[in-house]
N, C-alpha and C positions, 0 to 999 in steps of 0.2 A: 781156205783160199777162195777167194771169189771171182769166178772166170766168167761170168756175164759183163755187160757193161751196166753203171750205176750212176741214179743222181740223186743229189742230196740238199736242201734248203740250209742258207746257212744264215742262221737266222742270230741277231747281234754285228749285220754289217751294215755299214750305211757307204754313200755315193754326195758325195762333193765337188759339186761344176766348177771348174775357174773358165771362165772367158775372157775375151776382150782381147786387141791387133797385140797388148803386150805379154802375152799370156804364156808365153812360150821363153822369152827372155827373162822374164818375173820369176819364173818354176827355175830354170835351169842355174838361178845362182842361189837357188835355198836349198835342193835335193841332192841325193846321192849319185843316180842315175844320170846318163844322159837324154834330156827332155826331147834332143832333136833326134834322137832315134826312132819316137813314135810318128804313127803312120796308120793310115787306113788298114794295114796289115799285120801292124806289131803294135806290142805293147809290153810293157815293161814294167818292173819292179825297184822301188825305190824307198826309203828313209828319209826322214827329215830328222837332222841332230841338234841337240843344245849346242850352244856358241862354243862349249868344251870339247865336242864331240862325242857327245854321247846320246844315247838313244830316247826322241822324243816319241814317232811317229812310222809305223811303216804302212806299206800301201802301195795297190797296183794302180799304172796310169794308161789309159787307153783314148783316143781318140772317138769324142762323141759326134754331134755332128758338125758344132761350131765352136765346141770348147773341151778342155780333157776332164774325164772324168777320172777321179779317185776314190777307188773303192777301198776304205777301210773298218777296221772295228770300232763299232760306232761308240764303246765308250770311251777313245780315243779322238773320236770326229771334232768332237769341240773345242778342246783344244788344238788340233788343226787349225779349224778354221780361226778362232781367234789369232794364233800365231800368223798364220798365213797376212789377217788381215792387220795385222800389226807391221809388217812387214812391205805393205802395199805404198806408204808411201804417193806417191804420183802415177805411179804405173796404172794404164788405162785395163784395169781390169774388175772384173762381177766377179766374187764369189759367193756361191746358195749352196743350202744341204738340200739336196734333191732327192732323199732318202727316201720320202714316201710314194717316190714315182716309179722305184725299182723294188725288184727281187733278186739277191745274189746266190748263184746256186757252184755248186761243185758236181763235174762229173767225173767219174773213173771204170777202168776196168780193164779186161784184155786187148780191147779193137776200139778204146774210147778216140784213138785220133782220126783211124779212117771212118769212125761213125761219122764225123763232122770233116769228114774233106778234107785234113791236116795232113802231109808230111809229118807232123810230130816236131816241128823246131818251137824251142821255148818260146811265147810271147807270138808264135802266129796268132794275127786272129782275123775272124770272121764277121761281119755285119750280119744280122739277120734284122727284121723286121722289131724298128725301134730299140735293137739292143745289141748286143755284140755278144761271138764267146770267143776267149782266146784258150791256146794251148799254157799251162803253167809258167809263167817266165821265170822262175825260181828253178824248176826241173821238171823238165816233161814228163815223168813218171809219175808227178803230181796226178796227172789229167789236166782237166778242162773246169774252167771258168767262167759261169755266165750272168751278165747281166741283162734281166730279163725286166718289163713292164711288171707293176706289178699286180699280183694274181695271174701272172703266164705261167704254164707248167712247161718244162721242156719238153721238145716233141721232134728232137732229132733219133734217128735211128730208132734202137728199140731199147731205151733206157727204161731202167726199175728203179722205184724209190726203194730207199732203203736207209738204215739208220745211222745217226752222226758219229755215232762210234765209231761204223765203218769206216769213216771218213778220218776221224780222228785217229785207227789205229794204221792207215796209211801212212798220214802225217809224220805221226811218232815212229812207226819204224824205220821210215827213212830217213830220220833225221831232221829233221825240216822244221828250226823252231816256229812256234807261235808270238806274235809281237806285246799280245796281253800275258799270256800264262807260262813266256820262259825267259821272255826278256824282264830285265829291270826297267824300269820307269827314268830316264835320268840317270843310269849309273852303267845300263851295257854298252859294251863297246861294238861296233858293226861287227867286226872280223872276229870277235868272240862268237859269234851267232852265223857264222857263214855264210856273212853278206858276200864275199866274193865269189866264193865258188855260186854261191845260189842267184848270180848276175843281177845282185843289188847295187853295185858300186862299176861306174866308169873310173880310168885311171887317169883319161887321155881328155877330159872335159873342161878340165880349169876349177876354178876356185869356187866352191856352194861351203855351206853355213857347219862348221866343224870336220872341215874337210883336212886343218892339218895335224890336227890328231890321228885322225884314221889314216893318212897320209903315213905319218911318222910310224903310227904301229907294224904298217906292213914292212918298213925298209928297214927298220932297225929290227924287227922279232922280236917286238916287247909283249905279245900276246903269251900267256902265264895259262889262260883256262879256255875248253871250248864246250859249246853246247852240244851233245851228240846222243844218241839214241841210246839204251841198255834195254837189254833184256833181264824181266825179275825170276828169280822163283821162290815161290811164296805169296805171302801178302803185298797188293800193290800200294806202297808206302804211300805216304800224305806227301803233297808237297810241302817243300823246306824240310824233310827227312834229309840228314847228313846222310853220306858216305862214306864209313869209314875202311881204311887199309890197316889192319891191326888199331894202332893209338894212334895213327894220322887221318886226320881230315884229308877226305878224298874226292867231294866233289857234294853236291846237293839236289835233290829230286825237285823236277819242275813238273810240267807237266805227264797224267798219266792215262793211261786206260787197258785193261786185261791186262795181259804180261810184263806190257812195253814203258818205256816212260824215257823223256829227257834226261837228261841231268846235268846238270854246269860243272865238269870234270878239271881236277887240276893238271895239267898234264904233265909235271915234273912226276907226279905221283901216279900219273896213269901210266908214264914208262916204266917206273920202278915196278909196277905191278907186275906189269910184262916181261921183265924182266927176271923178273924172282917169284912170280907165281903169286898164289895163294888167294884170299877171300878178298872181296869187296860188298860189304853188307852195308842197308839200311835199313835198321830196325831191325825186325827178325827176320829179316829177307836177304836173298845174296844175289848180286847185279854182276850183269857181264855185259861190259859195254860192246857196242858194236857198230866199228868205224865203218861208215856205207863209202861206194868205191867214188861219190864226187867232192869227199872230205881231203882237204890237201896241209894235212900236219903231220 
């Protein structure tokens, strides 16, 4: 357990400006989120879906200083930005990969909010000089997020580097997919991935780009599987290792590190298990999933 506070470079992300007076109405009918939520104080977390609804793009949005930034995985950035700029249309807006002007770091630990001044509400954030760091808007157990110039190191409180593992096995135990190494490309659905509860999705915003699919999934309960943590013991399986419940397919390993690992669970079968007991293995390994208390199935 690591009871210091911790920061960590997280290197494979990049930063994508939009500007321009239309820039706020442009975003707000392609994203998941609500765009007019952000502020010199918040920031937020959102998706961009194919026209089916399903999963192209996720990404944090904050308030730069005359345009929003989006910070995502940069081998998702380009097609962002292509889509985005497909999408522009007449709207008076710039969009740049500003990637090489930042450095995106992560921080965590026991005292990571009041290190940096925070009540601790998802999505507060902070301006510091040339950069911003906000509290997790996904879940504030997260920690902190920052987007610094680059070659700054952070130099709030009395933060330790330390290794992306650690950072990674925060991630995965609490559940918290990744948008490269748990989601599908084009084929996940938000609320399979805990876009709602992780305040990826406004309900009360209006119409953006595969909004009534994800619409429909919530009202109806047509969600079948969900991403959520397991603990292994044993060997930490490869991703795409099935899970099996005796001779049923029971879910699949996504992302992993030490014990912990994702896995895209089916949940008609994740009751039965619960229900009746007994193994859930991958490979020569046996998993026991473990629903964190801001998962709502």
């Amino acid at each position: 357990m690591l009871t210091d506070n911790y920061f960590v470079k997280l290197d494979g992300r990049g930063v994508l400006a939009v500007s321009g007076e239309d820039r706020a109405n442009f975003l707000q009918g392609l994203v998941s989120n609500d765009v007019h939520l952000i502020s010199e104080t918040v920031s937020i977390y959102a998706a961009l879906l194919t026209p089916q609804g399903k999963f192209f793009c996720d990404f944090f949005m904050s308030n730069g200083q005359s345009e929003f930034l989006l910070e995502c995985d940069s081998t998702l950035l380009p097609g962002l930005e292509k889509k985005l700029r497909m999408h522009k249309l007449r709207s008076k807006i710039n969009i740049e990969d500003i990637s090489d002007e930042f450095d995106v770091f992560a921080g965590f630990g026991s005292s990571i909010h009041s290190a940096i001044g925070s009540t601790g509400a998802s999505g507060h954030t902070i301006k510091v000089s040339n950069g911003l760091i906000m509290v997790d808007p996904r879940l504030a157990a997260m920690g902190i997020r920052m987007i610094l110039p680059k070659n700054a190191v952070p130099t709030i409180g009395d933060l330790k580097e330390c290794d992306s593992n650690d950072y990674e096995l925060l991630r995965i135990t609490l559940g918290v997919p990744d948008g490269v190494q748990d989601m599908q490309f084009q084929k996940t659905i938000l609320l399979e991935a805990g876009f709602d509860e992780l305040n990826g999705i406004n309900w009360k915003k209006g119409c953006y780009m595969g909004q009534e699919l994800t619409a429909r999934t919530k009202y109806r309960g047509l969600i079948k599987r969900r991403l959520i943590s397991v603990s292994v013991d044993g060997t930490l399986p490869e991703p795409g290792t099935l899970i099996m419940f005796g001779e049923k397919e029971a879910g699949e390993i996504r992302s992993g590190v030490g014990n912990a690992a994702i896995a895209l669970m089916r949940l008609n079968i994740l009751e039965e298990w619960s229900r009746l007991g007994g193994e859930l293995t991958a490979g020569s390994s046996c998993v026991m999933p473990q629903k964190q208390s801001w998962m709502n199935f």
